[in-house]
ChimeraX commands (.cxc) that place a marker at each C-alpha (Angstrom):
marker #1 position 17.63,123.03,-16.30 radius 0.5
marker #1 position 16.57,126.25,-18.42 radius 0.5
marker #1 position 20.24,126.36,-20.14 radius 0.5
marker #1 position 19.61,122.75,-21.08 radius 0.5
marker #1 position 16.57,124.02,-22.23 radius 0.5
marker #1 position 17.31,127.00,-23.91 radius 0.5
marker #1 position 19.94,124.61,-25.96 radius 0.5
marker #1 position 17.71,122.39,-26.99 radius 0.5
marker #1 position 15.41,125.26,-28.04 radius 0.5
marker #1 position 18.40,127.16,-29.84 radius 0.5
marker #1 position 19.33,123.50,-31.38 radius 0.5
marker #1 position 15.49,122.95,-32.36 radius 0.5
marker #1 position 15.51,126.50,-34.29 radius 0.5
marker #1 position 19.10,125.26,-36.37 radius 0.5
marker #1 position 17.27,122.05,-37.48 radius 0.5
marker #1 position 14.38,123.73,-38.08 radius 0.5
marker #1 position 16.26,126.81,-40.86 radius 0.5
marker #1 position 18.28,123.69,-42.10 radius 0.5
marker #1 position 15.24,121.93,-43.08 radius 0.5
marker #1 position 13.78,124.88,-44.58 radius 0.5
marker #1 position 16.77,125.11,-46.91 radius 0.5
marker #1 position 17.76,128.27,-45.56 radius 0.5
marker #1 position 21.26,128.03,-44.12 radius 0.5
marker #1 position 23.30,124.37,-44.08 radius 0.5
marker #1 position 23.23,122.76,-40.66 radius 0.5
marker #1 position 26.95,123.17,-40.34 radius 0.5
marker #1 position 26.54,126.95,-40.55 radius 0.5
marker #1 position 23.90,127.03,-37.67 radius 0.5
marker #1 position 25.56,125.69,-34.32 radius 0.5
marker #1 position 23.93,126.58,-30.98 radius 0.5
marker #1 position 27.21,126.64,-30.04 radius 0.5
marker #1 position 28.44,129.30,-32.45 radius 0.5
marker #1 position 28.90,132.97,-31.68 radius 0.5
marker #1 position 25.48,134.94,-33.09 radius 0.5
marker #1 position 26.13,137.52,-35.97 radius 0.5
marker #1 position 24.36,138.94,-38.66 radius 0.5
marker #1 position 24.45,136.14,-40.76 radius 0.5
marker #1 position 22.52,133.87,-37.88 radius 0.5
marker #1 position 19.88,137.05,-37.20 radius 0.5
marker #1 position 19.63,136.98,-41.15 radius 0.5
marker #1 position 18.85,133.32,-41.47 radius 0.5
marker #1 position 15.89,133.63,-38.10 radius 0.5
marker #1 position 14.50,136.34,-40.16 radius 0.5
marker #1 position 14.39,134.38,-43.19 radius 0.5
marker #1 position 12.87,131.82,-41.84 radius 0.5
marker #1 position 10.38,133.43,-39.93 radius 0.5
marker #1 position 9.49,135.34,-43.05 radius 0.5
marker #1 position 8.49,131.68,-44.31 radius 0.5
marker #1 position 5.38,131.67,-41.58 radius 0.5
marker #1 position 1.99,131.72,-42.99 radius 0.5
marker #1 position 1.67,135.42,-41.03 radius 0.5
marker #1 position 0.18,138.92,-42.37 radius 0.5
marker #1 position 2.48,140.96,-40.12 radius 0.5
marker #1 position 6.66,140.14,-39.40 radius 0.5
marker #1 position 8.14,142.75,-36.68 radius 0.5
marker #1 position 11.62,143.02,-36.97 radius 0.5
marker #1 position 13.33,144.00,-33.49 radius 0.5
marker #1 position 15.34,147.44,-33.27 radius 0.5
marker #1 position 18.48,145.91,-30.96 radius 0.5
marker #1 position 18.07,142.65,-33.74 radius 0.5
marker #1 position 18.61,145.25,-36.23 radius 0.5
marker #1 position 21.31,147.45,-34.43 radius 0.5
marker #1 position 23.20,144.42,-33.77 radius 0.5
marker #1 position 22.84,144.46,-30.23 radius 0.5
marker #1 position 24.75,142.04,-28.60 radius 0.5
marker #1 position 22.64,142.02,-24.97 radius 0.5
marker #1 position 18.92,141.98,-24.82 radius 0.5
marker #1 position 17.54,145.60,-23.99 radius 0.5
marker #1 position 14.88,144.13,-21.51 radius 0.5
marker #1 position 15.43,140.91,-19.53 radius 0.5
marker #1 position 12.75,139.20,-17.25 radius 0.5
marker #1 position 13.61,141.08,-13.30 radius 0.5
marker #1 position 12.71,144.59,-11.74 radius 0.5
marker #1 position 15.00,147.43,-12.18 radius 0.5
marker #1 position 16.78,146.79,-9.36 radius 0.5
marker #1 position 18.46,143.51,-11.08 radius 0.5
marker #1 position 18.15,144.96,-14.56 radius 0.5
marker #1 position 19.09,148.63,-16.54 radius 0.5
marker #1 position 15.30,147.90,-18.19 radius 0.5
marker #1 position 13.76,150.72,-20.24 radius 0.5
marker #1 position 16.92,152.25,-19.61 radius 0.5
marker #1 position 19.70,151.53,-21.91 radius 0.5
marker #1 position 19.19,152.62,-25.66 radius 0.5
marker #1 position 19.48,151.28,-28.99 radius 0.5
marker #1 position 23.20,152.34,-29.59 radius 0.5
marker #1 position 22.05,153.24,-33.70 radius 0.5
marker #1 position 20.01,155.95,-34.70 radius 0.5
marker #1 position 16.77,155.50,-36.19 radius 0.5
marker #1 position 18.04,157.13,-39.30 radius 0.5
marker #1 position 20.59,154.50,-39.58 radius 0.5
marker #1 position 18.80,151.65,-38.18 radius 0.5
marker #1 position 18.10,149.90,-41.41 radius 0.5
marker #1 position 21.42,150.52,-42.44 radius 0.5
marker #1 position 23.62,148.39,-40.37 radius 0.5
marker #1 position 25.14,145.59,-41.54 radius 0.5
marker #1 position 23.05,143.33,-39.45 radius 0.5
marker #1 position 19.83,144.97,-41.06 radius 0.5
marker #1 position 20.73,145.07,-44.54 radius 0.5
marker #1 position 21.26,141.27,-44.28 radius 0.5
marker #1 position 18.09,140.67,-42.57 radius 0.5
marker #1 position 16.01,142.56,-45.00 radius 0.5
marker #1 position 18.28,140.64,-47.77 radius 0.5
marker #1 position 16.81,137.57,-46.26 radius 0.5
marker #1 position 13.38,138.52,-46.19 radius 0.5
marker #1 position 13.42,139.90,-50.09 radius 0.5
marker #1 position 15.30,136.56,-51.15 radius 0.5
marker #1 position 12.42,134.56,-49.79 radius 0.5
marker #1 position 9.50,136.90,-51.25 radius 0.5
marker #1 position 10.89,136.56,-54.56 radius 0.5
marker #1 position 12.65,132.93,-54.68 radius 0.5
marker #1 position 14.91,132.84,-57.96 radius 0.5
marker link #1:1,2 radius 0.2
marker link #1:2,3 radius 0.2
marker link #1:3,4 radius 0.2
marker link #1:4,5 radius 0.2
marker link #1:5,6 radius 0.2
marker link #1:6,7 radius 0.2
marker link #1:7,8 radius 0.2
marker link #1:8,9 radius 0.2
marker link #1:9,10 radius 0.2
marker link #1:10,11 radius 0.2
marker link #1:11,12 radius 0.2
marker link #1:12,13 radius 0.2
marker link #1:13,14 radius 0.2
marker link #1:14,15 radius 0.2
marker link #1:15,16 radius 0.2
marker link #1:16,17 radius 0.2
marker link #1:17,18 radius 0.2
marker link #1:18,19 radius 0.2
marker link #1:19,20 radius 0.2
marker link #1:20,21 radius 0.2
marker link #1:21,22 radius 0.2
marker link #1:22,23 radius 0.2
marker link #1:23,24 radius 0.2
marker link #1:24,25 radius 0.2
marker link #1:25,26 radius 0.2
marker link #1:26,27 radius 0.2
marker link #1:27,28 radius 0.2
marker link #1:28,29 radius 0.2
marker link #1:29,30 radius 0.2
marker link #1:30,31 radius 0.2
marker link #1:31,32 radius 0.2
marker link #1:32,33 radius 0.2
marker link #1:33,34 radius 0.2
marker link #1:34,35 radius 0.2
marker link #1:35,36 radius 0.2
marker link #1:36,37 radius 0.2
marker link #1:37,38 radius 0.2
marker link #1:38,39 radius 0.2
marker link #1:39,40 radius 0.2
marker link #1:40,41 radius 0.2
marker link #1:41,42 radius 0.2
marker link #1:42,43 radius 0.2
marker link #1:43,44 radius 0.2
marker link #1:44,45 radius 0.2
marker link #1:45,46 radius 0.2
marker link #1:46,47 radius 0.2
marker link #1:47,48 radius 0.2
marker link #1:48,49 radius 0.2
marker link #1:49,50 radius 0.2
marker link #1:50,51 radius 0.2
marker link #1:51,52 radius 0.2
marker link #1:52,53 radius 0.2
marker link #1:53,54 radius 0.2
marker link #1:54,55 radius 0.2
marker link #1:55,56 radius 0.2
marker link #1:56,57 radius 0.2
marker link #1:57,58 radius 0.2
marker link #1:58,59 radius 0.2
marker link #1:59,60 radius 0.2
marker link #1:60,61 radius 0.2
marker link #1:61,62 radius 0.2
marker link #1:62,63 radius 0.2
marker link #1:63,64 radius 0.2
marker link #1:64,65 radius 0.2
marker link #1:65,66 radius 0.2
marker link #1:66,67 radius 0.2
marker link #1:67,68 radius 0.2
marker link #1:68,69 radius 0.2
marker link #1:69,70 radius 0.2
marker link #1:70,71 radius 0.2
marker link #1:71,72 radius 0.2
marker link #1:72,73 radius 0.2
marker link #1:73,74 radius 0.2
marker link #1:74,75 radius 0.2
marker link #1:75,76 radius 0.2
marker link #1:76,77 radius 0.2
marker link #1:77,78 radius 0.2
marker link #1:78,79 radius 0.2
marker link #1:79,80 radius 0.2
marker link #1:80,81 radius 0.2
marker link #1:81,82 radius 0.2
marker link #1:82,83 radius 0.2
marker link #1:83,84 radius 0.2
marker link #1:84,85 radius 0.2
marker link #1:85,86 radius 0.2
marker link #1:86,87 radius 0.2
marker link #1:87,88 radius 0.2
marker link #1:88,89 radius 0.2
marker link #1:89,90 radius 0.2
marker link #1:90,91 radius 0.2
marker link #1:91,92 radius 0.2
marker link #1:92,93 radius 0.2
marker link #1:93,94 radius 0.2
marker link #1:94,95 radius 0.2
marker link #1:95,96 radius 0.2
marker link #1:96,97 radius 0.2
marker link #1:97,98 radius 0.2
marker link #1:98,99 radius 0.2
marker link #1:99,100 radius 0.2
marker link #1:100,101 radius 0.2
marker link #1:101,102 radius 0.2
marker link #1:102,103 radius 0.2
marker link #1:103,104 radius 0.2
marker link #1:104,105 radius 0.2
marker link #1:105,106 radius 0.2
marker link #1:106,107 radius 0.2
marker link #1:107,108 radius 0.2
marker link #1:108,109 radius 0.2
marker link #1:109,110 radius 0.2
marker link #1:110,111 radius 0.2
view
């Protein structure tokens, strides 16, 4: 029941950058493997939001691959425990980050 949920959630999200003009549809499959490109396109769009403050995540940025803290105790999860594997110097550096921030600059100043 949650994966089915988490799906529809991650198929809701697609539609939803699509829409917004962001990415094409075809480029923005639940099914496909996340990258930089995908983490650029959230960040776009969340950049969109009628917010004063964005937070950008530091494993988003690093290009983490597994959450750093999962729902559970520390005896199901390394919580707290495992580090960002970048820097902070480099964090906004990484490929991951410099499309990201691309994102967020492309919709501040729209051509």
């Amino acid at each position: 029941m949650a994966k089915q949920e988490r799906a529809r959630e991650k198929r809701a999200l697609c539609d939803a950058i699509a829409l917004a003009g962001i990415a094409p549809a075809a480029a923005l499959s639940p099914e496909t493997p996340h990258d930089g490109t995908i983490t650029a396109a959230i960040h776009q769009f969340a950049g969109e939001a009628a917010s004063a403050l964005l937070l950008l995540q530091a494993d988003d940025l690093a290009g983490e691959r597994s959450a750093l803290n999962l729902p559970g105790t520390d005896q199901e999860r390394p919580n707290w425990r495992r580090k960002v594997r970048v820097g902070v110097d480099g964090l906004w550096q990484t490929p991951t980050a410099v499309l990201a921030i691309a994102g967020l600059e492309a919709r501040k100043n729209p051509p």
